[in-house]
ZAGU-674627 format. One record per residue (C-alpha): residue number from 1; residue in one letter; x, y, z. Coordinates in nm, 4 decimals. Layout:
% residues N
num/residu/east/north/up
NUM/a/X/Y/Z
...
//
This chain:
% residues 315
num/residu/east/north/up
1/x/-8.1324/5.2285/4.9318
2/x/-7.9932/4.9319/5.1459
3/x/-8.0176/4.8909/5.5116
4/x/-7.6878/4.7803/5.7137
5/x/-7.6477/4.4354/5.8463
6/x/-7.6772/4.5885/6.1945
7/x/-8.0386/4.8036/6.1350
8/x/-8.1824/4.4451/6.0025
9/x/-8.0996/4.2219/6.2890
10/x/-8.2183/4.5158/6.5062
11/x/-8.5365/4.5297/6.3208
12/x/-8.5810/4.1582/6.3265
13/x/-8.5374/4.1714/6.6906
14/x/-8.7851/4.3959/6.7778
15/x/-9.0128/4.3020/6.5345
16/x/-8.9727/3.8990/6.6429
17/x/-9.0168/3.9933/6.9773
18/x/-9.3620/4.1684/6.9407
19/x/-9.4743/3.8958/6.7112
20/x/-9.3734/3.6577/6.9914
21/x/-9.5706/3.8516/7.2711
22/x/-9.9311/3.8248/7.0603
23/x/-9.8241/3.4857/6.9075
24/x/-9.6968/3.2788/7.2850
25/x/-10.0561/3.4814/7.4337
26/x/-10.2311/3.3219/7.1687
27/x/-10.1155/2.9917/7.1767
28/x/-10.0284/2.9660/7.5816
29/x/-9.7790/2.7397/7.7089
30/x/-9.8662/2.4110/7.5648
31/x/-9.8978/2.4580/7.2487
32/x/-10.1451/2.3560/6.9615
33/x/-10.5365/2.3121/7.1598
34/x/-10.6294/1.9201/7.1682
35/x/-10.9087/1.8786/6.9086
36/x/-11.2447/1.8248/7.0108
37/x/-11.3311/1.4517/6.9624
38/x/-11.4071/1.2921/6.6410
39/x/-11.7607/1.1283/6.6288
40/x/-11.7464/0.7543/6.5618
41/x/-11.9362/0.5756/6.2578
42/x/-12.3473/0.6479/6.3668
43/x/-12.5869/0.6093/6.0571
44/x/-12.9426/0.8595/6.0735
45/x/-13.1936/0.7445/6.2141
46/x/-13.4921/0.5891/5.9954
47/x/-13.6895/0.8910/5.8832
48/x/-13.3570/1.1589/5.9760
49/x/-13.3356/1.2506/5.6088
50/x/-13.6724/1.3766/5.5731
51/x/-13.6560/1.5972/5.9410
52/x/-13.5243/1.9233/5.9803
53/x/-13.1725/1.9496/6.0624
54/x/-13.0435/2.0111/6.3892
55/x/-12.7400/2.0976/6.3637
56/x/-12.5998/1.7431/6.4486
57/x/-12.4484/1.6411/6.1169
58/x/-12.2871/1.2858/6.0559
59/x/-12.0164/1.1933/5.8827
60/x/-12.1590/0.8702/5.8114
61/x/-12.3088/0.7620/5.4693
62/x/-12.6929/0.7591/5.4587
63/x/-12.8385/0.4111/5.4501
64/x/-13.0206/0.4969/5.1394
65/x/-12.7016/0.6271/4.9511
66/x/-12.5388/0.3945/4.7056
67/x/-12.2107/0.2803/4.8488
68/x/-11.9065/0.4754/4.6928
69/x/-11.6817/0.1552/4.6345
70/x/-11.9685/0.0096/4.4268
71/x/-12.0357/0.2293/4.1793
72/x/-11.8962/0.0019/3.8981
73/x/-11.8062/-0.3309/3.8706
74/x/-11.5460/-0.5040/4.0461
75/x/-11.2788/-0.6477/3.8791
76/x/-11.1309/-0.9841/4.0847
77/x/-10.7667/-0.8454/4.1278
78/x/-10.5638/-1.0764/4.3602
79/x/-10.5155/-0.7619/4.6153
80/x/-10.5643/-0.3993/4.6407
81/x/-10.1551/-0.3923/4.5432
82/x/-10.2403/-0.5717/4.2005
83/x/-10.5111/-0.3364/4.1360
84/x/-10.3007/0.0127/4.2184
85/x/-10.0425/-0.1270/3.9539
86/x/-10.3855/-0.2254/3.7176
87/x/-10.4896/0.1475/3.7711
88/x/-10.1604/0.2755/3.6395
89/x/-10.1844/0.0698/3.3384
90/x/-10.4674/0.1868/3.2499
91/x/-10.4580/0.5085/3.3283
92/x/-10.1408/0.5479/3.0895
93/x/-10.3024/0.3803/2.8141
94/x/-10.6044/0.5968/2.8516
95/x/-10.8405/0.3213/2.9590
96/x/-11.0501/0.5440/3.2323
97/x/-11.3266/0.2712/3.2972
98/x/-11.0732/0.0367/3.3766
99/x/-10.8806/0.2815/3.5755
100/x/-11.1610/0.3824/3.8264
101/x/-11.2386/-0.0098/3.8439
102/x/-10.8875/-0.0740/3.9648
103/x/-10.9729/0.2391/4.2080
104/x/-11.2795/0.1224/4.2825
105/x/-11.1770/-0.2463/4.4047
106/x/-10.8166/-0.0917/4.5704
107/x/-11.0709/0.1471/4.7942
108/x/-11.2920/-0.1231/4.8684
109/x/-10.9766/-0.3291/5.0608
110/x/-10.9200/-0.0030/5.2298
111/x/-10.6554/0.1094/5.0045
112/x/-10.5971/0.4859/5.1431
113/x/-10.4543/0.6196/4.8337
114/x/-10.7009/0.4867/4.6094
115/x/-11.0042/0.6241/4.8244
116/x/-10.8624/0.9609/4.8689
117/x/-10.7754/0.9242/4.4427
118/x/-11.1554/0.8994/4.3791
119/x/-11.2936/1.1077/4.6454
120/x/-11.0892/1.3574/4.4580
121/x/-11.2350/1.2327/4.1112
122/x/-11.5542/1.2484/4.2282
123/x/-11.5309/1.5577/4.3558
124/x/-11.3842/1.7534/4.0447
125/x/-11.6050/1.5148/3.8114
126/x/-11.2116/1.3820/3.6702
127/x/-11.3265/1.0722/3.4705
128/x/-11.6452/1.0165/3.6730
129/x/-11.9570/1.1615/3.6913
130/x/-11.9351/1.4536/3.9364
131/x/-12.0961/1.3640/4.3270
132/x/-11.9937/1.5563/4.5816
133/x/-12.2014/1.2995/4.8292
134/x/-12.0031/1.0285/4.6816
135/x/-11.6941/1.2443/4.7541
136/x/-11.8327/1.3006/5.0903
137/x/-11.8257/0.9641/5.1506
138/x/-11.4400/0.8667/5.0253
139/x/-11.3491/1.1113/5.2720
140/x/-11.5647/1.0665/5.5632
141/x/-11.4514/0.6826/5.5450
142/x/-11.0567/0.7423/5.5787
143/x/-11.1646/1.0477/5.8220
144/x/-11.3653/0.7774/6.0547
145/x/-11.1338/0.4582/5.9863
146/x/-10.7784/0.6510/6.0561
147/x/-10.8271/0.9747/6.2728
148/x/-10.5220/0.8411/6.4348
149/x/-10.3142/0.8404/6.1633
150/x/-9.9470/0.9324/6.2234
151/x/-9.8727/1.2983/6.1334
152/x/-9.5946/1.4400/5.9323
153/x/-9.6411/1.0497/5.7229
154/x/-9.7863/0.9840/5.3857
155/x/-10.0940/0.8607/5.5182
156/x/-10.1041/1.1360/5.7850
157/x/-10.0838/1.4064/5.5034
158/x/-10.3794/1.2486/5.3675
159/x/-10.6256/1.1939/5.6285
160/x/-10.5322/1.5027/5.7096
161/x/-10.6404/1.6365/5.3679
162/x/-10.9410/1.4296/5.4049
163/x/-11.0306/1.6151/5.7026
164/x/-11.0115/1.9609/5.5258
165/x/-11.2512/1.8287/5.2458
166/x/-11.4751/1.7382/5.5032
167/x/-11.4651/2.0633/5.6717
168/x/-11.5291/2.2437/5.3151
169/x/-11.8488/2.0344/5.2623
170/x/-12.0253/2.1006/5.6024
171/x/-11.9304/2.4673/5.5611
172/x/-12.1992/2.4438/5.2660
173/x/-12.3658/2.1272/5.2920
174/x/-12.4624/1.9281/4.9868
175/x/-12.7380/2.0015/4.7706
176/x/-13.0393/1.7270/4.8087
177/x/-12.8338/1.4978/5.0191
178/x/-12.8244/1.4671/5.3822
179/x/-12.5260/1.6920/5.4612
180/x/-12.6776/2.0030/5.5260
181/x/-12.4430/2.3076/5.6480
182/x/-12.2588/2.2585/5.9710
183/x/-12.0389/2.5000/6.0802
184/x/-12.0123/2.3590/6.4283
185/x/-11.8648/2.0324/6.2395
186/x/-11.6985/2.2150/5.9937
187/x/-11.4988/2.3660/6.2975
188/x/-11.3931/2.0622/6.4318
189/x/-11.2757/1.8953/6.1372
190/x/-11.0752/2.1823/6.0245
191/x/-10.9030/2.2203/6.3931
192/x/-10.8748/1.8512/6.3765
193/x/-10.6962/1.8785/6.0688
194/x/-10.4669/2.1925/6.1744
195/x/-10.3897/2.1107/6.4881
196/x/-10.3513/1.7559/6.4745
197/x/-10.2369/1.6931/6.1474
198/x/-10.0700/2.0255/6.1396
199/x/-10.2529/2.0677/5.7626
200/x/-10.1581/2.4406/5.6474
201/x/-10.5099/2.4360/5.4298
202/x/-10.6511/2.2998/5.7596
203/x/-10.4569/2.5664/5.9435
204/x/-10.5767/2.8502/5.7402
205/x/-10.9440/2.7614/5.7114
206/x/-10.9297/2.7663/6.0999
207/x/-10.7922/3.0821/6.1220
208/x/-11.1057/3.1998/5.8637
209/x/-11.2867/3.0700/6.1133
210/x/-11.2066/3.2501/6.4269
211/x/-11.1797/3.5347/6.1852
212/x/-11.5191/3.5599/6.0982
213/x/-11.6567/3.4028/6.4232
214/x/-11.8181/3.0796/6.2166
215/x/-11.8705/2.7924/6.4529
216/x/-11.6624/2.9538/6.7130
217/x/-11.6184/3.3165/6.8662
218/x/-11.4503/3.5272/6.6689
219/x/-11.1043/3.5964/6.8231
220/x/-10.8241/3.7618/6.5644
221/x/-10.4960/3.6052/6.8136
222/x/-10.6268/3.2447/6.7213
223/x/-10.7153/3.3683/6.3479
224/x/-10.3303/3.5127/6.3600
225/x/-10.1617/3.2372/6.5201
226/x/-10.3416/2.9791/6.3250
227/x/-10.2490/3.2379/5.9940
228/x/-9.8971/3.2007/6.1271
229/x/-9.8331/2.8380/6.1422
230/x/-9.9758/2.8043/5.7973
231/x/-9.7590/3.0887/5.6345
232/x/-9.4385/2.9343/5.7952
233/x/-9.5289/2.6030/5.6358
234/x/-9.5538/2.7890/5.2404
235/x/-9.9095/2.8038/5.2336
236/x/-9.9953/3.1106/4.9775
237/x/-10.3852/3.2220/5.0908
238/x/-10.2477/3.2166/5.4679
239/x/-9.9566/3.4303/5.4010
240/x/-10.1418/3.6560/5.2093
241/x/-10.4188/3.6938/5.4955
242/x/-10.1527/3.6988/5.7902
243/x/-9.9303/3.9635/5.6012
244/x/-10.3064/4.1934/5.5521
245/x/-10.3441/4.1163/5.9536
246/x/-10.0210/4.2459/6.0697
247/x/-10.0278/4.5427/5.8081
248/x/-10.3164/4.6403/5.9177
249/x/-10.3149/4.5149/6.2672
250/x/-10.6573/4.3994/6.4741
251/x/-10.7689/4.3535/6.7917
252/x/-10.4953/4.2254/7.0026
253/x/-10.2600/4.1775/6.7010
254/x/-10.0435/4.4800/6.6942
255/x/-9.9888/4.6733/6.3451
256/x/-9.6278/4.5475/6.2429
257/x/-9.6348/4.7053/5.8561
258/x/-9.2667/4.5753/5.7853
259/x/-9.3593/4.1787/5.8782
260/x/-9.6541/4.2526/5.6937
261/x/-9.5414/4.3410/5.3798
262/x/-9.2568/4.0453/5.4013
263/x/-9.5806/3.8477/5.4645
264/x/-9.7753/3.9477/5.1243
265/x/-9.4679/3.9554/4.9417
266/x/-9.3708/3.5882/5.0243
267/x/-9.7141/3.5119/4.9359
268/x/-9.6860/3.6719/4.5958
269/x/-9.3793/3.4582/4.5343
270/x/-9.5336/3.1494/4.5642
271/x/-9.9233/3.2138/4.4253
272/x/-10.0354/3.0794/4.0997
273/x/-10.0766/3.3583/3.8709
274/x/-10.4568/3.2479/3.7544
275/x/-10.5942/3.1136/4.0668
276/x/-10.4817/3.3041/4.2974
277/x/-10.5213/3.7162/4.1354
278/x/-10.6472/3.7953/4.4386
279/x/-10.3202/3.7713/4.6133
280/x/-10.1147/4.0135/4.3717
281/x/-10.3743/4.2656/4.3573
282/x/-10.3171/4.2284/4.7660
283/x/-9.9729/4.2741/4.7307
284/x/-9.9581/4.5204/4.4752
285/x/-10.2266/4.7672/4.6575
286/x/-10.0120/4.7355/4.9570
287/x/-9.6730/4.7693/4.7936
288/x/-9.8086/5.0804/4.6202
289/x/-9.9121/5.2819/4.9814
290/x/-9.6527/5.1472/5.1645
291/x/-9.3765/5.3918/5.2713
292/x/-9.0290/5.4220/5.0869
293/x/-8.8735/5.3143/5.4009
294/x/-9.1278/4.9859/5.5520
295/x/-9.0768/4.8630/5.1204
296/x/-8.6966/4.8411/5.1981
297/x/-8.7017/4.7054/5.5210
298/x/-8.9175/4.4268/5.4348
299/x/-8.7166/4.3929/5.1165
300/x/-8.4632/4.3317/5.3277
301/x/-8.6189/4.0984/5.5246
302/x/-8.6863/3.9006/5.2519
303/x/-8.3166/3.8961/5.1257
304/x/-8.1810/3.7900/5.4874
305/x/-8.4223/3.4904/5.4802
306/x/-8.3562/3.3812/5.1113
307/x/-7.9974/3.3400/5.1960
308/x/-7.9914/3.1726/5.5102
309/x/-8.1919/2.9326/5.3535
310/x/-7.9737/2.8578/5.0934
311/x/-7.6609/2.8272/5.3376
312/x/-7.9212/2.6046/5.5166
313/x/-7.9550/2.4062/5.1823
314/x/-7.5802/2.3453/5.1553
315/x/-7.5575/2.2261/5.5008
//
């Protein structure tokens, strides 16, 4: 069964205009909500690590931690460009120590790259011992030393990536170390990082956020607009979550079961088959009690936007 040109771009119509009702409501006139501010450098005080916690987390390193860039030795390289091109070398030829030294001394001059490179290393244990702290740290240095970063640029996309790291780690704090969990801080560095940096992961962990009513109030327009921006932008977990939300509606988002299935179905397109199973079985449960007639509509949907992208790829 196929539905006419004319039935879709009535369907999108009414459909877009809905969406557009909850979504402008949502997001009001100006846009994207300024962040809250981003606390400045500010070490514990002596004795902080050892009282309880008050909820006032810093980003800063503790003064007892090790520093992150001097975890091996440094190699004299001429400048943090010298050392990048050292890492590569050695990374190719399989020569890790002398890889993360590179790294290591690159970071150190403030190389952005190279501290975002091991904060990721140290964080997934990839040729270093694992430390989340130390991870912690990487990120909580380009978070505090370029917060104004220009978006939509290389260095934007990872401050901004930075920022979401951040967030993850005071949503659970770190084990024997002086982050403790933070959800108040884990709010702002996530809407720092979504609406800022306009960071889809940043965007959806926001919108779990306002779901769920951690460090915030819970309020499902922000979760859906927030949902939104990071579906439009590809992001697989959002459009998975945002097509569930308009499927199934919630408080002051309307039930739109067409959108919604175009929704989980995009998502399903674009998920990785072993990470993210939760997704298909999402899509598949909803494909399976959807009606004959919402599967073909949003089928159709689906076509419509495939090919005006690819007329827009030609262009």
């Amino acid at each position: 069964m196929r539905i006419s040109e004319t039935t879709i771009a009535a369907l999108l119509l009414v459909l877009g205009g809905q969406q557009a009702a909850w979504a402008q409501d949502a997001m009001g006139a100006r846009g994207p909500v300024p962040p809250r501010p981003i606390p400045g450098v500010a070490l514990p005080e002596p004795g902080a690590l050892d009282a309880p916690s008050t909820g006032a987390a810093t980003i800063a390193p503790s003064p007892d931690a090790p520093a992150a860039h001097t975890a091996l030795p440094l190699v004299p390289f001429s400048n943090a460009r010298d050392a990048i091109r050292a890492w590569m070398r050695d990374s190719t030829a399989g020569n890790q120590a002398g890889a993360v030294r590179a790294l290591e001394y690159a970071a150190a001059q403030g190389h952005l790259t190279a501290q975002f490179k091991l904060g990721r290393m140290y964080a997934g244990g990839e040729g270093v011992p694992a430390s989340d702290l130390k991870a912690f740290e990487y990120f909580s240095k380009i978070a505090d030393e370029n917060a104004d970063a220009t978006p939509g640029t290389a260095n934007g996309r990872i401050v901004g990536s930075a920022f979401v790291a951040l967030g993850g780690y005071f949503m659970d704090g770190i084990k024997g170390s002086y982050v403790r969990p933070n959800l108040d801080r884990a709010f702002d560095m996530f809407h720092y990082a979504a609406s800022y940096f306009g960071d889809p992961e940043g965007q959806y962990n926001l919108g779990r956020l306002y779901m769920n009513g951690q460090g915030t109030r819970r309020d499902a327009r922000q979760a859906a607009r927030w949902m939104k921006l990071s579906a439009e932008k590809g992001y697989a977990p959002a459009r998975a979550v945002f097509g569930d939300m308009l499927l199934r509606g919630a408080e002051g988002v309307p039930r739109q079961p067409v959108l919604g299935l175009m929704w989980l179905s995009l998502a399903r397109e674009s998920a990785d088959p072993d990470r993210d199973t939760w997704i298909i079985e999402r899509h598949d449960t909803a494909f399976s009690t959807a009606s004959a007639s919402d599967r073909t509509a949003a089928l159709a949907l689906i076509e419509r936007q495939q090919v005006a992208g690819a007329r827009a790829a030609q262009r």
